[in-house]
C-alpha positions as a Python dict, from the first residue, in 0.01 Angstrom:
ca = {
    (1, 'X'): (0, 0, 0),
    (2, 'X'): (90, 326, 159),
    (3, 'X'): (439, 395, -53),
    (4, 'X'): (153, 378, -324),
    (5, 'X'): (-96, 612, -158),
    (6, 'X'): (196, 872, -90),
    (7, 'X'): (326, 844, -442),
    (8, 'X'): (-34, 838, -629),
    (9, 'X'): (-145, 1166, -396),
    (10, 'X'): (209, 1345, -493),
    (11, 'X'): (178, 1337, -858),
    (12, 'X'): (-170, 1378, -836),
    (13, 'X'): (-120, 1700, -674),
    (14, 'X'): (142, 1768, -928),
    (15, 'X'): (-53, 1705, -1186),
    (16, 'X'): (-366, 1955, -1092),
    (17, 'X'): (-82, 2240, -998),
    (18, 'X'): (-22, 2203, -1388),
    (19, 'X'): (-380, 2180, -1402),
    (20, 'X'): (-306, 1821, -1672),
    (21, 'X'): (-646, 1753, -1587),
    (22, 'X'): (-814, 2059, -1683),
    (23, 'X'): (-765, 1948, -2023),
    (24, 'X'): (-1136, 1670, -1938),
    (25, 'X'): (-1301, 1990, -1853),
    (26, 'X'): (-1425, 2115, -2145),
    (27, 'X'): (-1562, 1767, -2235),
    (28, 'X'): (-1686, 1721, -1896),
    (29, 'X'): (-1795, 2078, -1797),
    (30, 'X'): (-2179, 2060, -2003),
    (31, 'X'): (-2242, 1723, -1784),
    (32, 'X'): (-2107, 1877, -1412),
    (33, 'X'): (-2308, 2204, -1463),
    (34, 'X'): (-2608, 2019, -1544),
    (35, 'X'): (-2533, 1838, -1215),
    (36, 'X'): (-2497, 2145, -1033),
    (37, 'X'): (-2162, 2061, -922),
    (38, 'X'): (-1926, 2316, -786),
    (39, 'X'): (-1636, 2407, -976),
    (40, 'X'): (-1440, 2292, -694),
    (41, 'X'): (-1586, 1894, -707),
    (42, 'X'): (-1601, 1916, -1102),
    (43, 'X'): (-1223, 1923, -1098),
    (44, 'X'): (-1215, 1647, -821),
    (45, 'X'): (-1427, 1471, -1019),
    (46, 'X'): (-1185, 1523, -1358),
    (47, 'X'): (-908, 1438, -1115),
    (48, 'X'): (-1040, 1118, -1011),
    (49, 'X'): (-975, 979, -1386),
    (50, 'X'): (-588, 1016, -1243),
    (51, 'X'): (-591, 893, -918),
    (52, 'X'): (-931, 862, -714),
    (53, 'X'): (-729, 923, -385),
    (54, 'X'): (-595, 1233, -448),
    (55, 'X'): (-963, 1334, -579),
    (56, 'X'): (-1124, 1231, -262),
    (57, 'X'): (-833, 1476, -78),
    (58, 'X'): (-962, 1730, -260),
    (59, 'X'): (-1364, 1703, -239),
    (60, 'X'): (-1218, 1655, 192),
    (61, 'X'): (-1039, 1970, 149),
    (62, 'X'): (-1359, 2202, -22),
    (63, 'X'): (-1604, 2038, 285),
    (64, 'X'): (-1369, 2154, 565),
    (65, 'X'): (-1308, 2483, 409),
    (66, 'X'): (-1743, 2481, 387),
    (67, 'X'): (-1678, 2532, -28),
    (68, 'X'): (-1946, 2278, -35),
    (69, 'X'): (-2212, 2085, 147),
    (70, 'X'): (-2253, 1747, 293),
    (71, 'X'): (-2494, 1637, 55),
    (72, 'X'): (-2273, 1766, -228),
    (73, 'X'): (-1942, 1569, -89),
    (74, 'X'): (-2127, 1252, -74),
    (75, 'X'): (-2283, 1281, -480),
    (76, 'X'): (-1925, 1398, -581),
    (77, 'X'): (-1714, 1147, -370),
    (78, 'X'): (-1950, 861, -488),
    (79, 'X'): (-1956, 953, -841),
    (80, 'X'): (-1615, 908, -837),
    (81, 'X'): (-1612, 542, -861),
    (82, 'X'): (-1699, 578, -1232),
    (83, 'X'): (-1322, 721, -1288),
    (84, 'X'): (-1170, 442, -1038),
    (85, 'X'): (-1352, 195, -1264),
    (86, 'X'): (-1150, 302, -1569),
    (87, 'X'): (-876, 358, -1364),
    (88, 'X'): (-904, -42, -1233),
    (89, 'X'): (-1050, -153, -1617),
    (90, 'X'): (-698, -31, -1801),
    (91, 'X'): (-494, -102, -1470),
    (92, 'X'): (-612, -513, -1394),
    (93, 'X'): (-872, -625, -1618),
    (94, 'X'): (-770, -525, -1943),
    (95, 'X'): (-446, -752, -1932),
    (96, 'X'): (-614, -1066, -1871),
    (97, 'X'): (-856, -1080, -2134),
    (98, 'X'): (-712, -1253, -2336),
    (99, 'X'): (-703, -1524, -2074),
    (100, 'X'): (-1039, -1479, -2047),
    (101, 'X'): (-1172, -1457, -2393),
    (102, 'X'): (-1526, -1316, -2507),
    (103, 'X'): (-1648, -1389, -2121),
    (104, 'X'): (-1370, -1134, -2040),
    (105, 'X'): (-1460, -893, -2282),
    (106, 'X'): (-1880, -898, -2119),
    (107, 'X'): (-1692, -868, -1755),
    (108, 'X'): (-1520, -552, -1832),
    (109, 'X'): (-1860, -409, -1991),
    (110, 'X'): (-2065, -527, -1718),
    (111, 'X'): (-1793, -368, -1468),
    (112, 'X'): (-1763, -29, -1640),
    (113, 'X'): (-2153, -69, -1664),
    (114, 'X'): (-2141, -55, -1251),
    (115, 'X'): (-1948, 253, -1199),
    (116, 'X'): (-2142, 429, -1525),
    (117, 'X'): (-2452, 373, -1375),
    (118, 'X'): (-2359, 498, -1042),
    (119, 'X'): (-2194, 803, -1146),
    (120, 'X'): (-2522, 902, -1351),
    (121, 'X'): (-2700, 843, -1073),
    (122, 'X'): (-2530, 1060, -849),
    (123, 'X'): (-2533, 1310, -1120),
    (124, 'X'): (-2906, 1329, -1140),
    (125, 'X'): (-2913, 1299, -776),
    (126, 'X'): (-2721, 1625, -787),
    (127, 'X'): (-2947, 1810, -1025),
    (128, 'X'): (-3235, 1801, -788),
    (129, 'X'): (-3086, 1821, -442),
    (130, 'X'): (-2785, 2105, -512),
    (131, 'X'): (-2777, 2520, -688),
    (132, 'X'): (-2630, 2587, -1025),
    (133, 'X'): (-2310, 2717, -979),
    (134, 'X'): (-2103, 2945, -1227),
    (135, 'X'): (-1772, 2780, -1389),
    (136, 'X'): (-1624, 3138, -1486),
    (137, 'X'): (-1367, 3144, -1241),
    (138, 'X'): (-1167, 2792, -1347),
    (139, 'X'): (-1199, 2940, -1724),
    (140, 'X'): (-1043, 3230, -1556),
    (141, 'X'): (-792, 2995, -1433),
    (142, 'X'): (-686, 2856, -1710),
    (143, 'X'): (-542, 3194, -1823),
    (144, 'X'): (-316, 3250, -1573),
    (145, 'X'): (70, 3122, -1562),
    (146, 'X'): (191, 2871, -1375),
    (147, 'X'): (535, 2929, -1125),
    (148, 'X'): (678, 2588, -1165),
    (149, 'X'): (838, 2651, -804),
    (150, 'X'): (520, 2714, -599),
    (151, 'X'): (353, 2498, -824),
    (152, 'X'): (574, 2205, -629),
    (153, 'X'): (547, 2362, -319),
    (154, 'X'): (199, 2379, -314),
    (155, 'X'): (174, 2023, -413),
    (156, 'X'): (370, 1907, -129),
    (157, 'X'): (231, 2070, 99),
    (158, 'X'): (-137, 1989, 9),
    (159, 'X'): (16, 1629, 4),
    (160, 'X'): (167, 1659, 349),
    (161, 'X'): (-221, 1787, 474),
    (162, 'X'): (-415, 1510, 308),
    (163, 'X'): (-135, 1202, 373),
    (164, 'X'): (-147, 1368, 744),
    (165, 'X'): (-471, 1267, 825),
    (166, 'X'): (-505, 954, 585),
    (167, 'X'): (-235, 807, 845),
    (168, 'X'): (-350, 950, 1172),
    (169, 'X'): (-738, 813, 1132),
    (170, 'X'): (-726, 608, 800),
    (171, 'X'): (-383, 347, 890),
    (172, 'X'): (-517, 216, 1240),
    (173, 'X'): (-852, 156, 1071),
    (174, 'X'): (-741, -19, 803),
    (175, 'X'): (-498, -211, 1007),
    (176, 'X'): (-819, -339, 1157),
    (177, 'X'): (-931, -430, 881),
    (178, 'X'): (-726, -653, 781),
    (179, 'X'): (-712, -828, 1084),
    (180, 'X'): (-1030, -912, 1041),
    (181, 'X'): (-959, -1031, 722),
    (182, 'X'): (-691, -1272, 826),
    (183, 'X'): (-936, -1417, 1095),
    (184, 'X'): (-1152, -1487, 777),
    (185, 'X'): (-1457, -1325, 752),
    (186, 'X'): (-1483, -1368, 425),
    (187, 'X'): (-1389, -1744, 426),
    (188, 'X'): (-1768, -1866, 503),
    (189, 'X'): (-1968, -1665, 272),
    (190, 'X'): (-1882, -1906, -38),
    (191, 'X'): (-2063, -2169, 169),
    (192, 'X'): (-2415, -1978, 139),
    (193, 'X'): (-2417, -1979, -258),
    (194, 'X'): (-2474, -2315, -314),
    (195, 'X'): (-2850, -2252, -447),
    (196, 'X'): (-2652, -2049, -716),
    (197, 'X'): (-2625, -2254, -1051),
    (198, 'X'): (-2266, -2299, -1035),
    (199, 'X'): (-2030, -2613, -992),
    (200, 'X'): (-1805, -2659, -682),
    (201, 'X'): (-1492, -2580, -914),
    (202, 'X'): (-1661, -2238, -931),
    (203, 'X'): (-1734, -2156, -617),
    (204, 'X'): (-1443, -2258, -496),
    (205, 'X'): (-1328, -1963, -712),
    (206, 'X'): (-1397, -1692, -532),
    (207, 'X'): (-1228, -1730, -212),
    (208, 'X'): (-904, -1801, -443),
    (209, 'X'): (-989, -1423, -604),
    (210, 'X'): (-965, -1288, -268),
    (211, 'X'): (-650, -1430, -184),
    (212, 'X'): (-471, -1438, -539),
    (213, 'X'): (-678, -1247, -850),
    (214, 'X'): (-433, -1411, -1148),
    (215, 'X'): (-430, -1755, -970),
    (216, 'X'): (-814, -1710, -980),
    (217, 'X'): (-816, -1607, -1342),
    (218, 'X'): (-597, -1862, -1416),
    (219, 'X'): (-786, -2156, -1238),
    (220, 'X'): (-1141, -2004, -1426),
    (221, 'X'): (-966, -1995, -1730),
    (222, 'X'): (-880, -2372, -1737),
    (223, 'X'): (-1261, -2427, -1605),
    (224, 'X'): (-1349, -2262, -1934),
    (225, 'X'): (-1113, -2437, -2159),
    (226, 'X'): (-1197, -2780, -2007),
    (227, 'X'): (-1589, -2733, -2066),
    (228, 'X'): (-1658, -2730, -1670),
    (229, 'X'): (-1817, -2349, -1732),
    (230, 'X'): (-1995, -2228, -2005),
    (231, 'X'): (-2067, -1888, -2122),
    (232, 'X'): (-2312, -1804, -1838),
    (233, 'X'): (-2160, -1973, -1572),
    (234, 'X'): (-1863, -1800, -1608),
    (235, 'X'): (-1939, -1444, -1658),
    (236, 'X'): (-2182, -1542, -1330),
    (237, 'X'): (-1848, -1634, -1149),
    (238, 'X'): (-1712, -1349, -1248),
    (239, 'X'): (-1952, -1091, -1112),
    (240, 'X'): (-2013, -1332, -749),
    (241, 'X'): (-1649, -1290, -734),
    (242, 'X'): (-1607, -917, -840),
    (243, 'X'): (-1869, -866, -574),
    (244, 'X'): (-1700, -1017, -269),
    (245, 'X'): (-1377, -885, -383),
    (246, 'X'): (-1557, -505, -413),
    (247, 'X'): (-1666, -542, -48),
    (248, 'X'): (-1294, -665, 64),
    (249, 'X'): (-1181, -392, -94),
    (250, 'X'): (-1402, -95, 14),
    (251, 'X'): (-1367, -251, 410),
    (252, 'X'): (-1010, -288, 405),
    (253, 'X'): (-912, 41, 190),
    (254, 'X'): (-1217, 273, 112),
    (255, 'X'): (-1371, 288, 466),
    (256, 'X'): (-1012, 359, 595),
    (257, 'X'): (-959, 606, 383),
    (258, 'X'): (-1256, 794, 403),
    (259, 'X'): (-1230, 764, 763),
    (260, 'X'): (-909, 961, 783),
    (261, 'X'): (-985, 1230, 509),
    (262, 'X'): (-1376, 1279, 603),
    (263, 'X'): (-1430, 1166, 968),
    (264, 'X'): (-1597, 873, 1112),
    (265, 'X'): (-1954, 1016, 1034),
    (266, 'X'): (-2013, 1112, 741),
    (267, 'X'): (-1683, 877, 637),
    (268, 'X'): (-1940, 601, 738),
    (269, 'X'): (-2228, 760, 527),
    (270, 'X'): (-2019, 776, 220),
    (271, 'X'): (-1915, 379, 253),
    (272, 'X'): (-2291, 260, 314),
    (273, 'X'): (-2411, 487, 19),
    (274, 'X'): (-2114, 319, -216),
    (275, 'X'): (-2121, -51, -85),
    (276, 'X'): (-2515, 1, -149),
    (277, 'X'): (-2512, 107, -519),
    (278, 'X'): (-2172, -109, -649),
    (279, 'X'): (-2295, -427, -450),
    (280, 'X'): (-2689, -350, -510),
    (281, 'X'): (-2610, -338, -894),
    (282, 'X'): (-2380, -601, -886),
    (283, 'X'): (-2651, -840, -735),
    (284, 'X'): (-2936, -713, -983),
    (285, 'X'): (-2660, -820, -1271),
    (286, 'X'): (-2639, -1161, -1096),
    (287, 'X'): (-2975, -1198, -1019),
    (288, 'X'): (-3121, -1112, -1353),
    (289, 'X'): (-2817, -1325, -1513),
    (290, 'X'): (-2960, -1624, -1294),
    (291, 'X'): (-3274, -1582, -1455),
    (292, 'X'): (-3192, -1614, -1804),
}
């Protein structure tokens, strides 16, 4: 995972010293200003479409330098999973569709539905609680030229900053994590759905997910060809299993990470006010899914 991390924040970097994403502003800008985001998180924001990690960095890097408040790193750094849900949409789900069929193609929209929802919130969120703030310095920006050789060595070095504390907070963390993980904490919570209206061949499902996605899509797929799921069951599988696997992954990645870059605190704050919207929306999808 880290060779990953180090290689996504690099060209990241990269990639805003060129200012590549700058190109989402104009589409973006009318939406962020209504928000009263900074200029600063506005471009995090754009970056996130990119890679979310290096996006985080940056919304870090404005809070220590006081560019921006608490409350406005916590809307910006949260509205960010709307961007890593594209990011994961194009990146995992769109390939298996077609194993998945028309239950597939309601996952993904129900999925991108998640993050939408939660970035609009945080948006609105951010109209009350924050200023307006004036975008005429990035236009301003835009106009100047670019040195392609301190372009890379600013990238590098912001790189160096970010990866620095990612590893000296973020890796022991997440190497805890995953310890827990292995000791299966995740391995009993299966047990407590069975007032769900699912077969056993489902549940037994989504521990599989957790330990091997394409097995699990795999295994659901034959489910749905043999007639063992229908329509509802399955996208209901789906979600039960997109939740547990959203709360593996925030525990044993996000929390880490935001550990490292932010500080335990408000690193802590950021994870409960994420875990709370993706998994609270998640479980009104299930829940009013269960009702129909």
């Amino acid at each position: 995972m880290l060779p990953f991390t180090v290689g996504g924040v690099l060209l990241a970097s990269l990639a805003i010293e060129f200012r590549l994403f700058n190109r989402l502003f104009p589409v973006l800008k009318p939406v962020l200003q209504r928000a009263h985001f900074s200029p600063g998180s506005g471009l995090a924001f754009i970056t996130a479409f990119g890679s979310p990690i290096a996006a985080v960095g940056m919304v870090a890097e404005l809070y220590a330098e006081k560019e921006i408040t608490q409350r406005e790193a916590v809307l910006v750094t949260v509205a960010t999973w709307f961007p890593q849900t594209i990011y994961e949409t194009f990146a995992y789900i769109f390939p298996i569709i077609p194993l998945l069929g028309t239950v597939g193609v309601a996952y993904v929209v129900l999925f991108v539905l998640n993050g939408l929802v939660v970035a609009v919130l945080m948006f609105a969120l951010g109209s009350v609680l924050l200023t307006g703030k004036s975008y005429e310095f990035v236009e301003a920006e835009e106009r100047e030229k670019i040195v392609v050789k301190t372009a890379f060595k600013r990238s590098v070095t912001s790189s160096l900053r970010l990866l620095r504390r990612v590893v000296a907070i973020g890796l022991p963390v997440s190497v805890a994590a995953f310890i827990l993980i292995d000791f299966g904490i995740f391995d009993a919570l299966p047990r407590y759905l069975g007032w769900m209206p699912l077969p056993a061949e489902a549940l037994a499902i989504i521990p599989l997910k957790l330990a091997n996605p394409m097995a699990a899509y795999v295994t659901f797929a034959d489910l749905m060809n043999a007639g063992i799921l229908d329509f509802k069951s399955g996208l209901l599988t789906l979600l039960v299993a997109s939740a547990f696997l959203s709360l593996r992954y925030i525990l044993a990645h996000r929390l880490p990470y935001y550990f490292g870059i932010f500080g335990p605190a408000l690193g802590v704050k950021i994870t409960s006010v994420s875990v709370g919207l993706r998994l609270g929306l998640t479980g009104l999808m299930i829940f009013l899914l269960v009702l129909l």
